[in-house]
N, C-alpha and C positions, 0 to 999 in steps of 0.2 A: 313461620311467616317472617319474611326479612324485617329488618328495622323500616323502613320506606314506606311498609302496605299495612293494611286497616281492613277492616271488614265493616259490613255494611247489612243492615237487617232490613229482609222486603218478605212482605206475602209469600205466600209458596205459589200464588197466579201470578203474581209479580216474576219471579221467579221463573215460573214455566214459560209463561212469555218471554223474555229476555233468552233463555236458550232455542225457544223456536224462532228467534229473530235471527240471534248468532246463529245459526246451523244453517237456516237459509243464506246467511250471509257467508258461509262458510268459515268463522269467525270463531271465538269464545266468547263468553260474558264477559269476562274479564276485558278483553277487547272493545267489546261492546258499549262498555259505559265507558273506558278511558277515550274513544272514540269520543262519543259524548260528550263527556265533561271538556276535552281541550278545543271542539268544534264546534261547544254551542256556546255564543258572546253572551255575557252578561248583560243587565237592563245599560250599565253604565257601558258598558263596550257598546250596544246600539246607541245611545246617544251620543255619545263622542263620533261615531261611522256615521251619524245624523248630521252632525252638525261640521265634519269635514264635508260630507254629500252638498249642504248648504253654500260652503265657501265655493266649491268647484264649479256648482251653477253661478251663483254669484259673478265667480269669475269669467265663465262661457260667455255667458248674458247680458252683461257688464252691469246688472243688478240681482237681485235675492227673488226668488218666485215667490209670488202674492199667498196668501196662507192658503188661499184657494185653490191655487195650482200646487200645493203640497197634500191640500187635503186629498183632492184628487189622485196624487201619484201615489198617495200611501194605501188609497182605500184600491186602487190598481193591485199595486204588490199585495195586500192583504188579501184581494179573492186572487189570485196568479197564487201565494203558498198555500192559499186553504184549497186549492184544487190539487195541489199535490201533497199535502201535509194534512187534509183533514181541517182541522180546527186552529192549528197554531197559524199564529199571526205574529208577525215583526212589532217593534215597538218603533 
């Protein structure tokens, strides 16, 4: 193992999954999750991509959208990813 990599302890269905994902994907595990890990933003990277998204209506608009019209655009994007993603939701 180079100095740089770690291993990582998952289920052996954790496991099986993750190679039937990668295979489909034509991919490795290994792949699979560094994919992952550098493609999915943290809570604080979605709040920060929040609160730029804020400024740039702000700025369109020449004001900030009513909590209303947020609440609505977020609960939008929330069923738009869960129709493609199942269950995961945006913060």
């Amino acid at each position: 193992m180079a100095a740089d990599e770690t291993s990582i302890k998952v289920s052996a269905a954790a496991r099986d999954r993750l190679a039937r994902l990668a295979a489909e994907q034509g991919t490795t595990i290994r792949s699979l999750v560094e994919e992952l890990a550098q493609n999915t933003p943290t809570q604080a990277e979605y709040a920060e991509r929040a609160e730029l998204a804020r400024a740039e209506l702000a700025s369109a608009l020449g004001g900030a959208p009513s909590p209303e019209a947020e609440a609505k655009a977020r609960a939008l994007l929330e069923r738009l990813g869960g129709a493609r993603h199942g269950s995961q939701t945006a913060a």
